[in-house]
C-alpha positions as YAML, in Angstrom:
chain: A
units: angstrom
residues:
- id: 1
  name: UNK
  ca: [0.00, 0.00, 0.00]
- id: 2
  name: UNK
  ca: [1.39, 3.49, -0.94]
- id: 3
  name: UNK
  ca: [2.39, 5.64, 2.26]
- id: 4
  name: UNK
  ca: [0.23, 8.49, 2.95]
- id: 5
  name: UNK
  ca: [0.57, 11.96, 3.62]
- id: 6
  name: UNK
  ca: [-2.14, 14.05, 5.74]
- id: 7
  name: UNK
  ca: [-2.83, 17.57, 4.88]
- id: 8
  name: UNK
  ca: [-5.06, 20.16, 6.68]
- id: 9
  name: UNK
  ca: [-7.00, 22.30, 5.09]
- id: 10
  name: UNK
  ca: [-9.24, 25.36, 6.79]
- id: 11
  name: UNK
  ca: [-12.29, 26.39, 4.77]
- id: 12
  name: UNK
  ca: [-14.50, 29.03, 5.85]
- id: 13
  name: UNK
  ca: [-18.27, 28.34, 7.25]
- id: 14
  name: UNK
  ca: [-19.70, 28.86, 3.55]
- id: 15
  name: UNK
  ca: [-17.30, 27.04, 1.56]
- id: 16
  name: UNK
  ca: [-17.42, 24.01, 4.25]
- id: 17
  name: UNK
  ca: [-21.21, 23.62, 3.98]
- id: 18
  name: UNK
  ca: [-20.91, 23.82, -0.07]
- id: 19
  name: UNK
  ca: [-18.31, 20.94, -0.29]
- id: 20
  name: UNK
  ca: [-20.24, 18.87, 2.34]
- id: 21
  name: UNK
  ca: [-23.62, 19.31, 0.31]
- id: 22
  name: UNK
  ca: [-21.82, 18.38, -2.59]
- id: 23
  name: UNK
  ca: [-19.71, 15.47, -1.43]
- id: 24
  name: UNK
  ca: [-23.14, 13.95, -0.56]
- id: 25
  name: UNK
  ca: [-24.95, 14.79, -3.50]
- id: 26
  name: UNK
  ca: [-22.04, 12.61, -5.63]
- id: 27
  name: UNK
  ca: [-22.54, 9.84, -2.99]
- id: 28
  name: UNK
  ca: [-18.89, 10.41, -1.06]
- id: 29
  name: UNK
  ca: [-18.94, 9.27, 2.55]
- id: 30
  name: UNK
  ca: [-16.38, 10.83, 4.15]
- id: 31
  name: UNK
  ca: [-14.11, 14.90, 3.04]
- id: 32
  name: UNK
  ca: [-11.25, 12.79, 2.50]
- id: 33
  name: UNK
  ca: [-12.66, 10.22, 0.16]
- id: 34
  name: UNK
  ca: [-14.19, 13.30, -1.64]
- id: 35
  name: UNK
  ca: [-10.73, 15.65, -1.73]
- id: 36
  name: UNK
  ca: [-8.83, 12.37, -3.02]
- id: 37
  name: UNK
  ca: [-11.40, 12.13, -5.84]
- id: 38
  name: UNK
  ca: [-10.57, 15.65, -6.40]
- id: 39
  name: UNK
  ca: [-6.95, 15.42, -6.82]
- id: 40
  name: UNK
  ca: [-7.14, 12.76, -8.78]
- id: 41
  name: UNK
  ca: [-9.21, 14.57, -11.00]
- id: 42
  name: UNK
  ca: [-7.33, 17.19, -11.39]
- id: 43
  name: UNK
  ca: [-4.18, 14.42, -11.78]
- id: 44
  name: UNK
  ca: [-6.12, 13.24, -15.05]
- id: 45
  name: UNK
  ca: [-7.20, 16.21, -16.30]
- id: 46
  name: UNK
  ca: [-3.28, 17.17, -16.68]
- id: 47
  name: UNK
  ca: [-2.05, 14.01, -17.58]
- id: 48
  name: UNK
  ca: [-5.48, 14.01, -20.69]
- id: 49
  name: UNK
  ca: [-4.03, 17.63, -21.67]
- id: 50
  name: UNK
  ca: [-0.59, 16.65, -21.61]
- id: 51
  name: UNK
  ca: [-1.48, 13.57, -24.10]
- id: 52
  name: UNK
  ca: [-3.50, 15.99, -26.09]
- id: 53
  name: UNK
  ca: [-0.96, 18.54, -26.62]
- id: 54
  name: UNK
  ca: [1.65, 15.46, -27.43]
- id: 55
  name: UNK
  ca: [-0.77, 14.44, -30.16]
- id: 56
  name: UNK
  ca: [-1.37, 17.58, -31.58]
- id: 57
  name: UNK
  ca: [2.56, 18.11, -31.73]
- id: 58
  name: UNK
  ca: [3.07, 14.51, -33.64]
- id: 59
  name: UNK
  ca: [0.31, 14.75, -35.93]
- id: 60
  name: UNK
  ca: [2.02, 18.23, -36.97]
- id: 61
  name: UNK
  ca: [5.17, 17.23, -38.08]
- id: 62
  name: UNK
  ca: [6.82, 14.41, -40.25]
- id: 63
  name: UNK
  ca: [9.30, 13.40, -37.64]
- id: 64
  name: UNK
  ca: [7.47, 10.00, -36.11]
- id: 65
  name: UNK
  ca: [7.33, 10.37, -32.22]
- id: 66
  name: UNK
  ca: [8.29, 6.98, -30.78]
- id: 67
  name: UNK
  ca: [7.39, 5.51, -27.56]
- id: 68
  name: UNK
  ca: [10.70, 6.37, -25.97]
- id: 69
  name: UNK
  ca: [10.69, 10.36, -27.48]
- id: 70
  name: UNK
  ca: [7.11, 10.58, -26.08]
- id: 71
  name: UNK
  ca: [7.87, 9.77, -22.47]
- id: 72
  name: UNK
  ca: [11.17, 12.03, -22.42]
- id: 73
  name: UNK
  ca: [8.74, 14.71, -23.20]
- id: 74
  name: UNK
  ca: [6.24, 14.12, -21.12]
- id: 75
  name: UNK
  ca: [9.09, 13.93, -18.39]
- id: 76
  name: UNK
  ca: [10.40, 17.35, -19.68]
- id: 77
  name: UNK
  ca: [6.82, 18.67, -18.89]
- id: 78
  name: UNK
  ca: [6.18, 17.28, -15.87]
- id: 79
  name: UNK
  ca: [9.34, 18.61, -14.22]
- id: 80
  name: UNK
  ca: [8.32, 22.07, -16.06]
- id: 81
  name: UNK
  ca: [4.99, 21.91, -14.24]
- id: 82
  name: UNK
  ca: [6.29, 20.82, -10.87]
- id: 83
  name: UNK
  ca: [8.36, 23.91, -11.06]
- id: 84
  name: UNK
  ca: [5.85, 26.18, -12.05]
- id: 85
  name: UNK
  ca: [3.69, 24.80, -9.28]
- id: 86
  name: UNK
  ca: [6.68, 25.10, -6.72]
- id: 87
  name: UNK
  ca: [7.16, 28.79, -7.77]
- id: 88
  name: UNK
  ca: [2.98, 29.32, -7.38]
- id: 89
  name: UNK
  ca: [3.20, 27.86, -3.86]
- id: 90
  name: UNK
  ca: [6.41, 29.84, -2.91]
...
C-alpha cells in the first residue's frame, strides 16, 4: 500500500457547507474520500491535456514520435509543471 501523507485544510463556514452538500450529492462518505477524488481529478485532467498537446505536436510534423521520445517529453513537462507549481506555492 502506498504511504500516505495528511494535509489540513481550513475552509471558511460557507465554503465548508458547499463541499459537504456536494460530497453527498455525488454519494462520497467521508471529506477525504471526496478531496482524493478531487486530486485525482485534477491528476487526469493534466495528464489528458498533456497527451492531447503530445498528439497535436506529432500529428504536426513528419518526424514520427516513438514511444521512448514521447515519455522524455512528457518527463520534460512534468518537471516544467512541478516547477511552475513550486514557484505558485512559494
Amino acid at each position: 500500500m502506498a504511504r500516505s501523507k495528511t494535509h489540513r485544510v481550513t475552509l471558511p463556514e460557507s465554503l465548508d457547507a458547499w463541499m459537504r452538500a456536494r460530497m453527498t450529492a455525488e454519494g462520497f462518505t467521508s471529506v477525504d474520500e471526496y478531496m482524493r477524488h478531487l486530486v485525482r481529478t485534477d491528476a487526469n485532467r493534466e495528464r489528458d491535456a498533456l497527451d492531447a498537446r503530445l498528439l497535436q505536436s506529432a500529428s504536426s510534423r513528419i518526424v514520427p514520435l516513438t514511444a521512448r521520445k514521447r515519455s522524455d517529453i512528457r518527463a520534460r513537462f512534468l518537471q516544467r509543471q512541478a516547477a511552475r507549481s513550486r514557484k505558485r506555492s512559494a
